[in-house]
N, CA, C, O and CB atoms as a CASP TS submission, in Angstrom:
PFRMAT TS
TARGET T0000
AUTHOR 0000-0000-0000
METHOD Language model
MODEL 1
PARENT N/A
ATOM      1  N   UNK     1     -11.529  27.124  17.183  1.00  0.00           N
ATOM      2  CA  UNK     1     -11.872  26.753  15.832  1.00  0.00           C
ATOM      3  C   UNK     1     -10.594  26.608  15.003  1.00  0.00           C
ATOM      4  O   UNK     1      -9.727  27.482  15.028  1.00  0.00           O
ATOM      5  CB  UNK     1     -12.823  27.792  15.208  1.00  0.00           C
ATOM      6  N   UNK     2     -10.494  25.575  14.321  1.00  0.00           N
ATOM      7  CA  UNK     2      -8.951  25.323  13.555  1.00  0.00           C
ATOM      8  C   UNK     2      -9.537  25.988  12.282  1.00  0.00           C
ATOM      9  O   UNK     2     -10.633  25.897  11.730  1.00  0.00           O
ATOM     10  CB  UNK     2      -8.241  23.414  13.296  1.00  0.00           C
ATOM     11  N   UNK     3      -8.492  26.640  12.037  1.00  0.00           N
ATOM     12  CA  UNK     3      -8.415  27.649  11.086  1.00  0.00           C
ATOM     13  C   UNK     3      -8.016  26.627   9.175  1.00  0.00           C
ATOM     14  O   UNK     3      -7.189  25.719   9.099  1.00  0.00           O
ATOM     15  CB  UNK     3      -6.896  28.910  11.860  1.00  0.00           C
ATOM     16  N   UNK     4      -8.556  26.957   8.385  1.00  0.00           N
ATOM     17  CA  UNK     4      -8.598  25.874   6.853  1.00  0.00           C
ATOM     18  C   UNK     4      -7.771  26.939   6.081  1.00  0.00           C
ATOM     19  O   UNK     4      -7.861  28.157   5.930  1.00  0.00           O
ATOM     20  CB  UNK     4     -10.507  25.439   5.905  1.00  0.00           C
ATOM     21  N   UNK     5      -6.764  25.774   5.574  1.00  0.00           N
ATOM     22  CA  UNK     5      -5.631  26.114   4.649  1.00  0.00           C
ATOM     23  C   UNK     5      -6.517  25.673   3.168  1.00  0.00           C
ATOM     24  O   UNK     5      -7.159  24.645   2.951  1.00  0.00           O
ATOM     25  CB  UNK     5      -3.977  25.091   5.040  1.00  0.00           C
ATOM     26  N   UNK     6      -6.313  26.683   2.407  1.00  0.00           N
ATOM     27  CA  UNK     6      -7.512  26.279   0.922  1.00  0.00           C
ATOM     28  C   UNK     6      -9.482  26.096   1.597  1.00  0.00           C
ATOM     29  O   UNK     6     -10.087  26.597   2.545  1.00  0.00           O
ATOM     30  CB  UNK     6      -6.810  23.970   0.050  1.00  0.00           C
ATOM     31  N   UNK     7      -9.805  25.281   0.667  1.00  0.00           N
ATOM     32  CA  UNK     7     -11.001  24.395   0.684  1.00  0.00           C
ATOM     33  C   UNK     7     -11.069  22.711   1.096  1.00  0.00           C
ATOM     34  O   UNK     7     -11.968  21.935   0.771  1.00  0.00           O
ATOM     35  CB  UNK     7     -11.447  24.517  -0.666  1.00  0.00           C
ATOM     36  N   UNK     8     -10.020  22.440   1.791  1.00  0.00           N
ATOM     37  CA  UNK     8      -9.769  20.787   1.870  1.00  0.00           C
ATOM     38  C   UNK     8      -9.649  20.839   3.651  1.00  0.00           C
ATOM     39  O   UNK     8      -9.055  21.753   4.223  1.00  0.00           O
ATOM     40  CB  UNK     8      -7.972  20.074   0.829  1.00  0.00           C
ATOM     41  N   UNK     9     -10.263  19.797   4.317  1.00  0.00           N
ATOM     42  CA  UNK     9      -9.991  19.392   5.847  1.00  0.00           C
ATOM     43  C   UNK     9      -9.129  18.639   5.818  1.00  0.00           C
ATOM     44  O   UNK     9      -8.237  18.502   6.656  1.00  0.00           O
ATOM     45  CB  UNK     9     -10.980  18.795   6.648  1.00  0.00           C
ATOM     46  N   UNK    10      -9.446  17.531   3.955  1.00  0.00           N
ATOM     47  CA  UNK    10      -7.931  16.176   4.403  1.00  0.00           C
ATOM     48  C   UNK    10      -7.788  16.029   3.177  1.00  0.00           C
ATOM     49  O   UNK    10      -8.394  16.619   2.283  1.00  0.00           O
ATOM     50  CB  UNK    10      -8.154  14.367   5.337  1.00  0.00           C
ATOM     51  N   UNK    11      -6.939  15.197   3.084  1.00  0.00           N
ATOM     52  CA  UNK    11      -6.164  14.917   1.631  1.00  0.00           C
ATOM     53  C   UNK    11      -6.071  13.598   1.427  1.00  0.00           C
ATOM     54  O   UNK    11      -6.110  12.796   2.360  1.00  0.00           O
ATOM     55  CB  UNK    11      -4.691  15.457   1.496  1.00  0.00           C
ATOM     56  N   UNK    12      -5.952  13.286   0.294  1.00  0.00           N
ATOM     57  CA  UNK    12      -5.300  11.635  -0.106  1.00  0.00           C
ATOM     58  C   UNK    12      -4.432  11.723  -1.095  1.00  0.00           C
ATOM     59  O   UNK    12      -4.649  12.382  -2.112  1.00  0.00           O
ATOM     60  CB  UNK    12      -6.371  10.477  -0.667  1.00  0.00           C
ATOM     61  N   UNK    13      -3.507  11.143  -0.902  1.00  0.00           N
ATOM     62  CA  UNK    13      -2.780  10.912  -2.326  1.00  0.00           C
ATOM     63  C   UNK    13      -2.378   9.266  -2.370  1.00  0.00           C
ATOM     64  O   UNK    13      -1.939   8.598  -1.434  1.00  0.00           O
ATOM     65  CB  UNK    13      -1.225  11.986  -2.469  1.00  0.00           C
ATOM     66  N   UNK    14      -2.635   8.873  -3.598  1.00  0.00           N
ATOM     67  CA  UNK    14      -2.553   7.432  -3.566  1.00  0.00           C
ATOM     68  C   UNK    14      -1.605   7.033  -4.775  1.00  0.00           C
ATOM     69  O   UNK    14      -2.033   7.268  -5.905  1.00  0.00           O
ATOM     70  CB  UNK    14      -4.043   6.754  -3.671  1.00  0.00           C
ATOM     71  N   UNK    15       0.255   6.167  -4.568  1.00  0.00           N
ATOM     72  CA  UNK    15       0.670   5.817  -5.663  1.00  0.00           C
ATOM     73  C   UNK    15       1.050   4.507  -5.711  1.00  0.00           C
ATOM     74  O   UNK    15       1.132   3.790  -4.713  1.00  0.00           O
ATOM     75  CB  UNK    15       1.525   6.558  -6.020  1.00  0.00           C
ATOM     76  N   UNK    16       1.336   4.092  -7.072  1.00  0.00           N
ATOM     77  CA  UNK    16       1.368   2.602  -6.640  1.00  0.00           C
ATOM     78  C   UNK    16       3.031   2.144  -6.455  1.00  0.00           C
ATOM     79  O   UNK    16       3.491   1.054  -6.798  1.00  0.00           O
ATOM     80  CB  UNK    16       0.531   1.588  -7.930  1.00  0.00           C
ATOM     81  N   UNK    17       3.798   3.274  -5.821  1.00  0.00           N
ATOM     82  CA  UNK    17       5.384   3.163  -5.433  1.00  0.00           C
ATOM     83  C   UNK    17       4.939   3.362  -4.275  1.00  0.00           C
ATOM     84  O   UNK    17       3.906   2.833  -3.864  1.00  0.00           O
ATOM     85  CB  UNK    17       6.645   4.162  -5.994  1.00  0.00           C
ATOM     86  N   UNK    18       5.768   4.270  -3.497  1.00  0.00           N
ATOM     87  CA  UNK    18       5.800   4.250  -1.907  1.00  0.00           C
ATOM     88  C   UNK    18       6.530   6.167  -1.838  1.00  0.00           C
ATOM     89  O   UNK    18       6.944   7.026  -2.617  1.00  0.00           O
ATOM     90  CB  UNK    18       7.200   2.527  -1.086  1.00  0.00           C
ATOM     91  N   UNK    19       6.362   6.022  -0.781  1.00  0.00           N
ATOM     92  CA  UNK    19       6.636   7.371  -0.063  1.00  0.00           C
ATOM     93  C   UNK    19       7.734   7.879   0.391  1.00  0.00           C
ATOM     94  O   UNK    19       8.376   6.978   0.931  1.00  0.00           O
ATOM     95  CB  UNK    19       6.054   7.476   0.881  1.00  0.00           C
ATOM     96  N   UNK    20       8.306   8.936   0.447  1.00  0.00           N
ATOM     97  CA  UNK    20       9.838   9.359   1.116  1.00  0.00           C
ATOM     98  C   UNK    20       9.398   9.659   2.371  1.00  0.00           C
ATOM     99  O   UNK    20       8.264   9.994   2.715  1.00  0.00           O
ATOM    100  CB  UNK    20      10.755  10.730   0.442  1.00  0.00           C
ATOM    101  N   UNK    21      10.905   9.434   3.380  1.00  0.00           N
ATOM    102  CA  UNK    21      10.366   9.886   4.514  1.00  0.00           C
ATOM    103  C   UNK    21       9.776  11.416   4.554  1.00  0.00           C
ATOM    104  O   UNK    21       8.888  11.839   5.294  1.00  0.00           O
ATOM    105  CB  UNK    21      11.380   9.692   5.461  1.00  0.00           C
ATOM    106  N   UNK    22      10.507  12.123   3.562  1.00  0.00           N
ATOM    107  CA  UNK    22       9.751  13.932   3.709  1.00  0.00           C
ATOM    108  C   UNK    22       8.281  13.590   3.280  1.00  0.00           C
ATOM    109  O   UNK    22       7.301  13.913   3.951  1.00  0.00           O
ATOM    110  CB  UNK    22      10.540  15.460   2.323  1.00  0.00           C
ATOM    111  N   UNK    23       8.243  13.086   2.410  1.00  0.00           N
ATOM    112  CA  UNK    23       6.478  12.410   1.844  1.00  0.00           C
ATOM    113  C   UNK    23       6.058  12.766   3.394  1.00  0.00           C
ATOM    114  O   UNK    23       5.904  13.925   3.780  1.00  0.00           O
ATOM    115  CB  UNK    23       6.195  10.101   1.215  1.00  0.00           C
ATOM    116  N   UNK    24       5.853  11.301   4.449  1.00  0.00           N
ATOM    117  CA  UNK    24       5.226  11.123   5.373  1.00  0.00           C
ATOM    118  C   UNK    24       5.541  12.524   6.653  1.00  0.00           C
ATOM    119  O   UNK    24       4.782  13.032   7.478  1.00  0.00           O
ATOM    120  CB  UNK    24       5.584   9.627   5.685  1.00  0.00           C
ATOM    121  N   UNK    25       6.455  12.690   6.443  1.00  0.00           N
ATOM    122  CA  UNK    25       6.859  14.168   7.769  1.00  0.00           C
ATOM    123  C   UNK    25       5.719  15.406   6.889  1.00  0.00           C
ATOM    124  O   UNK    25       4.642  15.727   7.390  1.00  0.00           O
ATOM    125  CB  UNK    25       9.420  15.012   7.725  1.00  0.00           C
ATOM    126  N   UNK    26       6.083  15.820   5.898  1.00  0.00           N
ATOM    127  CA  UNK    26       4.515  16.741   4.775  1.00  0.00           C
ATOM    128  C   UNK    26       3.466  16.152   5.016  1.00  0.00           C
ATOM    129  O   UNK    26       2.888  16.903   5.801  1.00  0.00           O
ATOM    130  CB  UNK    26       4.447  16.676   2.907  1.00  0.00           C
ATOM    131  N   UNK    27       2.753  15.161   4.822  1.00  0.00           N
ATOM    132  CA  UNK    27       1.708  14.978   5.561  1.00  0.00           C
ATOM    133  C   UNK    27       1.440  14.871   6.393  1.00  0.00           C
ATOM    134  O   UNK    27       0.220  14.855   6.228  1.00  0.00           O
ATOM    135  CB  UNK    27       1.301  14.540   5.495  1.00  0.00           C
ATOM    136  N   UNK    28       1.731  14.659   8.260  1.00  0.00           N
ATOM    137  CA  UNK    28       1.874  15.080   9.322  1.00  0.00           C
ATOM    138  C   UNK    28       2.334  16.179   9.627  1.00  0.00           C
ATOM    139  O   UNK    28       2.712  16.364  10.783  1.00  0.00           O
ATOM    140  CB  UNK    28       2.312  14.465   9.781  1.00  0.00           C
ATOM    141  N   UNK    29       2.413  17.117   8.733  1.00  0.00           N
ATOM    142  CA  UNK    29       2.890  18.414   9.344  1.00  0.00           C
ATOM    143  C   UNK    29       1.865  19.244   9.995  1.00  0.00           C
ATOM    144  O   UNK    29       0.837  19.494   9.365  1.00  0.00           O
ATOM    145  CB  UNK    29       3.520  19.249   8.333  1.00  0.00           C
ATOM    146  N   UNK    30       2.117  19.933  11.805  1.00  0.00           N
ATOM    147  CA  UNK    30       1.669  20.938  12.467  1.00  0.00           C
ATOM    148  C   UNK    30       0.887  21.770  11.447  1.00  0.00           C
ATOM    149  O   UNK    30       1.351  22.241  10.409  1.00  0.00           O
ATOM    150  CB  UNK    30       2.757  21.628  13.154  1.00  0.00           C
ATOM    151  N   UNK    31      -0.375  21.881  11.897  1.00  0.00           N
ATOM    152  CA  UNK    31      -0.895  23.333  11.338  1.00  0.00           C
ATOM    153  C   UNK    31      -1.623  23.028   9.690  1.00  0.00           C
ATOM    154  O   UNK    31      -2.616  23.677   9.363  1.00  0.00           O
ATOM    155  CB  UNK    31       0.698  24.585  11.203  1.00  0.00           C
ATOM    156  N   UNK    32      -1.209  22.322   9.043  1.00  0.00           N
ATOM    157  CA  UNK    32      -1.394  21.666   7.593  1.00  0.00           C
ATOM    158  C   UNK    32      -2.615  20.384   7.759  1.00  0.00           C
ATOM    159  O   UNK    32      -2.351  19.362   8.392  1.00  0.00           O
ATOM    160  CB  UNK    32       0.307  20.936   7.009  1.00  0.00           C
ATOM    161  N   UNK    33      -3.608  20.547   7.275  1.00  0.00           N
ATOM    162  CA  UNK    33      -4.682  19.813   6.850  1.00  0.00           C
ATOM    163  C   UNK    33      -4.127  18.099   6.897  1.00  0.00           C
ATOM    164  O   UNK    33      -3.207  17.831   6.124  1.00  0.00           O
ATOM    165  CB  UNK    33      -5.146  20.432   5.272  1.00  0.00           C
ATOM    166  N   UNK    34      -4.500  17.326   7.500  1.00  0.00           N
ATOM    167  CA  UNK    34      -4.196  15.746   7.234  1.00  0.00           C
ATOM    168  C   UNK    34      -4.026  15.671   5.839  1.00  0.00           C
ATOM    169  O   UNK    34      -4.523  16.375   4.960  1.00  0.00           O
ATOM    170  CB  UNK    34      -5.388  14.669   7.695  1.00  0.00           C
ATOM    171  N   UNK    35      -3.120  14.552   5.747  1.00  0.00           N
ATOM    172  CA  UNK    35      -2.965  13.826   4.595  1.00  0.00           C
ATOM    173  C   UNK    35      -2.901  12.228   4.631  1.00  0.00           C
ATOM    174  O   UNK    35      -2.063  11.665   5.337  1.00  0.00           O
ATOM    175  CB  UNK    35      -1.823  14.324   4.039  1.00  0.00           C
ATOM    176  N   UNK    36      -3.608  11.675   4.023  1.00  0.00           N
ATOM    177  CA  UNK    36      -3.187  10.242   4.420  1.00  0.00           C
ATOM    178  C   UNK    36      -2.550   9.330   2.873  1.00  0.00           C
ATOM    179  O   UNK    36      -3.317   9.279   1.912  1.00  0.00           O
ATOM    180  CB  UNK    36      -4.794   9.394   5.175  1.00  0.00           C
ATOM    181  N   UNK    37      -1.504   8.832   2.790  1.00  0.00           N
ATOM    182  CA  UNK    37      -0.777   8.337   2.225  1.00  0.00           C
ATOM    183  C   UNK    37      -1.015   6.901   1.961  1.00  0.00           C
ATOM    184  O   UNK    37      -1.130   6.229   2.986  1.00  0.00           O
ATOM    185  CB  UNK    37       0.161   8.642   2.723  1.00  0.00           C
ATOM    186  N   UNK    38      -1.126   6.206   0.739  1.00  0.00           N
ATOM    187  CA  UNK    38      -1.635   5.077   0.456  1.00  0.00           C
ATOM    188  C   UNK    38      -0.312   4.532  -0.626  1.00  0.00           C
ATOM    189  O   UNK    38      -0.322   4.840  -1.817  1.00  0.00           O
ATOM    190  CB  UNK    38      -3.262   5.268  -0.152  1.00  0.00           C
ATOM    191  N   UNK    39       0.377   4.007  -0.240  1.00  0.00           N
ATOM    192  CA  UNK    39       1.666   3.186  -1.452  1.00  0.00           C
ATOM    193  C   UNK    39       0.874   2.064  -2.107  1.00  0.00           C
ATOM    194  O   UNK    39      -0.317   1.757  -2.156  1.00  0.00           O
ATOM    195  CB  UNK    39       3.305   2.276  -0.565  1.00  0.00           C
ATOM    196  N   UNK    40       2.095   1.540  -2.624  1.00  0.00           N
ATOM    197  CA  UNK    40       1.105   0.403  -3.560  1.00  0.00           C
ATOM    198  C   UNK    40       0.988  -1.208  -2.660  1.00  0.00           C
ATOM    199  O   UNK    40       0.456  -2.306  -2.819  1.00  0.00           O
ATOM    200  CB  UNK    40       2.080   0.046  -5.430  1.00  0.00           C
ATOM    201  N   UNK    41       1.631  -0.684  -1.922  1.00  0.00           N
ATOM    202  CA  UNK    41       1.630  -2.060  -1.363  1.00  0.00           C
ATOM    203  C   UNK    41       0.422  -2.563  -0.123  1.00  0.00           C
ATOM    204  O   UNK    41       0.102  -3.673   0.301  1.00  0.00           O
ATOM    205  CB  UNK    41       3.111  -2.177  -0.750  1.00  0.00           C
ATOM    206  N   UNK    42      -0.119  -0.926   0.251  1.00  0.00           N
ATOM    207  CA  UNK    42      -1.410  -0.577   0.715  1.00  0.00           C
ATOM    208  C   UNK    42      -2.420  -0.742  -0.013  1.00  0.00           C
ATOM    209  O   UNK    42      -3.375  -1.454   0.297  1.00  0.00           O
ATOM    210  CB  UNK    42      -1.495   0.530   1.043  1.00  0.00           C
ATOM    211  N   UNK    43      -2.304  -0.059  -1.120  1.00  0.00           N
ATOM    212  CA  UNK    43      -3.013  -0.180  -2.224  1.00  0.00           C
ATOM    213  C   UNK    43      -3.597  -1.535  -2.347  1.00  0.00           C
ATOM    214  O   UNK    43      -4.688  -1.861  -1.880  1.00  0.00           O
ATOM    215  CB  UNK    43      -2.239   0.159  -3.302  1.00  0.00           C
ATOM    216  N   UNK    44      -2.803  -2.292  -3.003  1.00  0.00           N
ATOM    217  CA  UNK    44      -2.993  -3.831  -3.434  1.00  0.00           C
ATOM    218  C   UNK    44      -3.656  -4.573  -1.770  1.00  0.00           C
ATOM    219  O   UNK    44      -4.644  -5.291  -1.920  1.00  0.00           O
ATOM    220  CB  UNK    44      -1.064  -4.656  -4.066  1.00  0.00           C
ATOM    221  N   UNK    45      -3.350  -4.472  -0.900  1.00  0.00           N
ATOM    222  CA  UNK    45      -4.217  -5.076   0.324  1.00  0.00           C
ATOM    223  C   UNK    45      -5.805  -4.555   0.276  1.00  0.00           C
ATOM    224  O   UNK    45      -6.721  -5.331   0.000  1.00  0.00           O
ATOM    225  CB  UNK    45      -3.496  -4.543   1.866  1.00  0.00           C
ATOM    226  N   UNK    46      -6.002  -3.215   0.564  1.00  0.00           N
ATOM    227  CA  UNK    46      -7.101  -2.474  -0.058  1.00  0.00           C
ATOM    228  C   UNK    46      -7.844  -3.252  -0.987  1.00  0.00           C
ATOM    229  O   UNK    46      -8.876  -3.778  -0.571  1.00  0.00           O
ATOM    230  CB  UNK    46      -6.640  -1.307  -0.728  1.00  0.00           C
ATOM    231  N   UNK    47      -7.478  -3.433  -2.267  1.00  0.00           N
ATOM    232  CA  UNK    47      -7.800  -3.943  -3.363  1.00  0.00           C
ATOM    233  C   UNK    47      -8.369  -5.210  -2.853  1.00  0.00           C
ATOM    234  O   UNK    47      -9.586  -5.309  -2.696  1.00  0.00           O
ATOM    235  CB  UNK    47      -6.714  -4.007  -4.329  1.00  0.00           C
ATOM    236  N   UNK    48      -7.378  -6.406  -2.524  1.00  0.00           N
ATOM    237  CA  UNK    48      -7.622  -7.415  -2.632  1.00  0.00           C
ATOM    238  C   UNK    48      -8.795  -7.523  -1.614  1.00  0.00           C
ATOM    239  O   UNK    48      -9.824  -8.104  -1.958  1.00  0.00           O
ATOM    240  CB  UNK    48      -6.521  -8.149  -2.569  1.00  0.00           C
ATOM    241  N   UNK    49      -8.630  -6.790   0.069  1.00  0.00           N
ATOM    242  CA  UNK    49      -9.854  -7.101   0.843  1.00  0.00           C
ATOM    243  C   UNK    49     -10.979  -6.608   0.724  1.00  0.00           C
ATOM    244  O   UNK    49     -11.783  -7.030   1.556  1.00  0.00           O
ATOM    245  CB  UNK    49      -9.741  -6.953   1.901  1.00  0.00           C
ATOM    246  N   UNK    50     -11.404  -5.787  -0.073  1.00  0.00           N
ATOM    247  CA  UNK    50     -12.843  -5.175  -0.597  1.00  0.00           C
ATOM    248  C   UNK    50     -13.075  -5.933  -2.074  1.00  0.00           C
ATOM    249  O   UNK    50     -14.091  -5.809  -2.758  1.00  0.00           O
ATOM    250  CB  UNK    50     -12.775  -3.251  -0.816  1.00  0.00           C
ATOM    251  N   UNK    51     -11.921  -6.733  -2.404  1.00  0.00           N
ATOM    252  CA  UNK    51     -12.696  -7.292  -3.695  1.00  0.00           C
ATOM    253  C   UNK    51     -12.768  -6.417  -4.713  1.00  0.00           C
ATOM    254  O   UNK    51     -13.677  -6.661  -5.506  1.00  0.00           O
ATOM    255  CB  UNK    51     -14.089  -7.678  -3.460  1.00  0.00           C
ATOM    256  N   UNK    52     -12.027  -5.365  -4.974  1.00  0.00           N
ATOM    257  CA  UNK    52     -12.382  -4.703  -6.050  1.00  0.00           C
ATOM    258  C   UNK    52     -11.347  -4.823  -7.156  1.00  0.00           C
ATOM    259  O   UNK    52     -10.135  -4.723  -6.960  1.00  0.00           O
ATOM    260  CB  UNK    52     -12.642  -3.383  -5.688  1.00  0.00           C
ATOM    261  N   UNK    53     -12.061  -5.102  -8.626  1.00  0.00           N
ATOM    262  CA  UNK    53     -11.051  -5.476  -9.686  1.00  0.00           C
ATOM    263  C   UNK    53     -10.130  -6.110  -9.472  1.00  0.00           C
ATOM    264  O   UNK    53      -9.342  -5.993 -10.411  1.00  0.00           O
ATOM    265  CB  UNK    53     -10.537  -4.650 -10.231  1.00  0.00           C
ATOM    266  N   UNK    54      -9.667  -6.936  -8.504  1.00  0.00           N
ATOM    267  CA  UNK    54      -8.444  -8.457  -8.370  1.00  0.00           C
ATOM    268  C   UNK    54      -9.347  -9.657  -8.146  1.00  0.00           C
ATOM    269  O   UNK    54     -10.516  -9.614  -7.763  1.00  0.00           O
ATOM    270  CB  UNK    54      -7.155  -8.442  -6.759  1.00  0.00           C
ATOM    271  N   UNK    55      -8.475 -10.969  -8.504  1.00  0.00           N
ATOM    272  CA  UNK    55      -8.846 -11.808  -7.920  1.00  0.00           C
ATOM    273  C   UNK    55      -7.804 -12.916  -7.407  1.00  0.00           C
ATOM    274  O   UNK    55      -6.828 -13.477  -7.903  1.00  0.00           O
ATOM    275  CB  UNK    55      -9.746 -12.152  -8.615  1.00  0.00           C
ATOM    276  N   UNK    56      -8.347 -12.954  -6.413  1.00  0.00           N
ATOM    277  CA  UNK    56      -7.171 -13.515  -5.519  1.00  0.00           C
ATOM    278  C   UNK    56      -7.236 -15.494  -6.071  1.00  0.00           C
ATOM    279  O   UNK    56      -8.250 -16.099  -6.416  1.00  0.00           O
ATOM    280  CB  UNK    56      -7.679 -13.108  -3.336  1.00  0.00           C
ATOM    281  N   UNK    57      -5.898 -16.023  -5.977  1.00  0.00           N
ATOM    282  CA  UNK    57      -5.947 -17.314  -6.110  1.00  0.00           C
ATOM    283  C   UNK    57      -4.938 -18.348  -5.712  1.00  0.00           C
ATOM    284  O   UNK    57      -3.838 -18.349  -6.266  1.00  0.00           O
ATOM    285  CB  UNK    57      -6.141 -17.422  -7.190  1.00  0.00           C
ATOM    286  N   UNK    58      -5.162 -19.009  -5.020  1.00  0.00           N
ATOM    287  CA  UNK    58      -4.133 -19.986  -4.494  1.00  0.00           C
ATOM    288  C   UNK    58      -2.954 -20.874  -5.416  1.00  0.00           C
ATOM    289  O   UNK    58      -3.241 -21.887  -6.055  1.00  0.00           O
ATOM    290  CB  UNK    58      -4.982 -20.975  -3.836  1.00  0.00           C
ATOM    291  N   UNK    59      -1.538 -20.256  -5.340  1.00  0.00           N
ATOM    292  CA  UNK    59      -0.546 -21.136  -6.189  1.00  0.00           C
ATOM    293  C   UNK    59      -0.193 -22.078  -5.123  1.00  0.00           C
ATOM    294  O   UNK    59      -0.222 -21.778  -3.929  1.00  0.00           O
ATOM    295  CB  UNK    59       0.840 -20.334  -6.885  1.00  0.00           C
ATOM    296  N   UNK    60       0.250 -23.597  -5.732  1.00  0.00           N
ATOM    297  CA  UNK    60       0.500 -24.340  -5.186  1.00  0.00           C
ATOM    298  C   UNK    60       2.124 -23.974  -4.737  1.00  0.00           C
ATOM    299  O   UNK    60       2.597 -22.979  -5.288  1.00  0.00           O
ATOM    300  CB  UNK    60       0.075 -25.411  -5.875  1.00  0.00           C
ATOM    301  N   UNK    61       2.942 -24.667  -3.838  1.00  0.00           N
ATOM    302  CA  UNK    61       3.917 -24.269  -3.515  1.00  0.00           C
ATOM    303  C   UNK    61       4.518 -25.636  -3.693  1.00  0.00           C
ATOM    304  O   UNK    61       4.191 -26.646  -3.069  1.00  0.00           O
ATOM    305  CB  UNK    61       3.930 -23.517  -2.320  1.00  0.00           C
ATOM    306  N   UNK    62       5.775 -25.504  -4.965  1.00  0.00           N
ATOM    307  CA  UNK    62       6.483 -27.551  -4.944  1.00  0.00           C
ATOM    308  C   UNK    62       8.259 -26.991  -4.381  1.00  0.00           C
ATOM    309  O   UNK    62       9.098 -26.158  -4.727  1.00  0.00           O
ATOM    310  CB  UNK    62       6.602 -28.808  -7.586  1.00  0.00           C
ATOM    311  N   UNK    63       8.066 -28.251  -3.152  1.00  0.00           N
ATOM    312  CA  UNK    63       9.631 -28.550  -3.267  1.00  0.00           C
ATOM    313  C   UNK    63       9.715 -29.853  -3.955  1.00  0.00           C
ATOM    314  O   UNK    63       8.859 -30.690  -4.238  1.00  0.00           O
ATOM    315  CB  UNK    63      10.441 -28.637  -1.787  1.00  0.00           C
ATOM    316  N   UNK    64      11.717 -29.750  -4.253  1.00  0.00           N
ATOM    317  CA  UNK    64      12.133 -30.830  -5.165  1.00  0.00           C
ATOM    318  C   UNK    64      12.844 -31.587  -4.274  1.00  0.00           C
ATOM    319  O   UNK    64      13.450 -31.053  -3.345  1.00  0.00           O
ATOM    320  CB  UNK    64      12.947 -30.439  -6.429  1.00  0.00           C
ATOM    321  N   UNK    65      12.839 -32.945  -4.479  1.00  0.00           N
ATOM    322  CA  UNK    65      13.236 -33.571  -3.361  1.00  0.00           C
ATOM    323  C   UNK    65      14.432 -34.206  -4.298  1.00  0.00           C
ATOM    324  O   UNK    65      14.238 -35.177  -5.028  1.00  0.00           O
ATOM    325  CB  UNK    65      12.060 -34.581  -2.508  1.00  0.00           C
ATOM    326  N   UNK    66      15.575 -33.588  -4.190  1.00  0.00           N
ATOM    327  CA  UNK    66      16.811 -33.430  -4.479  1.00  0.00           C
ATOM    328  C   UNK    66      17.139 -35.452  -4.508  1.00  0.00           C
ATOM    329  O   UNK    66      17.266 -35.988  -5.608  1.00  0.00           O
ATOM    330  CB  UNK    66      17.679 -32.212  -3.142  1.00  0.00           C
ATOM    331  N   UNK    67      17.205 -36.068  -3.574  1.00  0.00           N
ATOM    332  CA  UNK    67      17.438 -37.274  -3.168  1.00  0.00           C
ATOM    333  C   UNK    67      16.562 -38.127  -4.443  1.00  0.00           C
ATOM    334  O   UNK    67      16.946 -39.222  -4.854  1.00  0.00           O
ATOM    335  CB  UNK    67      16.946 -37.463  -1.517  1.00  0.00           C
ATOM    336  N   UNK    68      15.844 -37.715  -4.753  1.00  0.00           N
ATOM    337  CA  UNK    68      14.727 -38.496  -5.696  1.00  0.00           C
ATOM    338  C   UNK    68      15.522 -38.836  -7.150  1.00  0.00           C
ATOM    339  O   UNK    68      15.843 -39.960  -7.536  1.00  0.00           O
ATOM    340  CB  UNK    68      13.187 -37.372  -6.028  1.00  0.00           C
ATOM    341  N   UNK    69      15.715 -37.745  -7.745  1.00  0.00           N
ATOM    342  CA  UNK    69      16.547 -37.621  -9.072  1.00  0.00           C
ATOM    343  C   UNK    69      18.046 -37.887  -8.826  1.00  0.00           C
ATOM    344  O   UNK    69      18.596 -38.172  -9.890  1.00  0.00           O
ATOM    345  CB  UNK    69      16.396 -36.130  -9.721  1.00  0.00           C
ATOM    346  N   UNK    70      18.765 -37.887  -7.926  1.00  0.00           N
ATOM    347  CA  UNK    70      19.990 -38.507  -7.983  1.00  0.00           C
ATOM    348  C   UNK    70      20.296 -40.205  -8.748  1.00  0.00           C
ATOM    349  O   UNK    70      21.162 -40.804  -9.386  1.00  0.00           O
ATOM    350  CB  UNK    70      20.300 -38.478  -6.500  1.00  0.00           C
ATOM    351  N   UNK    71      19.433 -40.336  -8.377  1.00  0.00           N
ATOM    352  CA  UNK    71      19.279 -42.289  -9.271  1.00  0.00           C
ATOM    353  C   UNK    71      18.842 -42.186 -10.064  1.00  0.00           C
ATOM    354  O   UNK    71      18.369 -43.316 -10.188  1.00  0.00           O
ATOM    355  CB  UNK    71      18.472 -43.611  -8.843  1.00  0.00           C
ATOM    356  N   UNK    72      18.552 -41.688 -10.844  1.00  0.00           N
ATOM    357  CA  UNK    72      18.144 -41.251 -12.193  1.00  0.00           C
ATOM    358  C   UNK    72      19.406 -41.244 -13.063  1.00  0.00           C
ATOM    359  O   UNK    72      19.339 -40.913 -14.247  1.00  0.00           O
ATOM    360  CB  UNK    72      17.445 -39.807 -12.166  1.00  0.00           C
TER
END
């Protein structure tokens, strides 16, 4: 039987920066309750593939065709 540190089996912590490597080694630590770690860059994927509060939208992408405006 694995023995419970507090009242928690797992943890989340969610920011919208990112994590130190000690961040991720503390939450994988032996003996210590899971933690699972969510940055923002997780975050925002999250977000966008469940659809919640974003909306996603296609920008067009222009190159300039340099050769065009020279005779100008």
């Amino acid at each position: 039987m694995r023995e419970r540190v507090g009242r928690a089996d797992k943890g989340l912590i969610i920011t919208t920066s990112t994590f130190t490597a000690d961040a991720h080694r503390e939450a994988t630590r032996d003996g210590a309750p899971a933690i699972d770690l969510v940055d923002g860059e997780t975050l925002c994927e999250l977000l966008r593939d469940l659809k919640l509060g974003v909306t996603t939208r296609l920008v067009p992408e222009i190159d300039i065709e340099e050769g065009f405006f020279r005779g100008i």
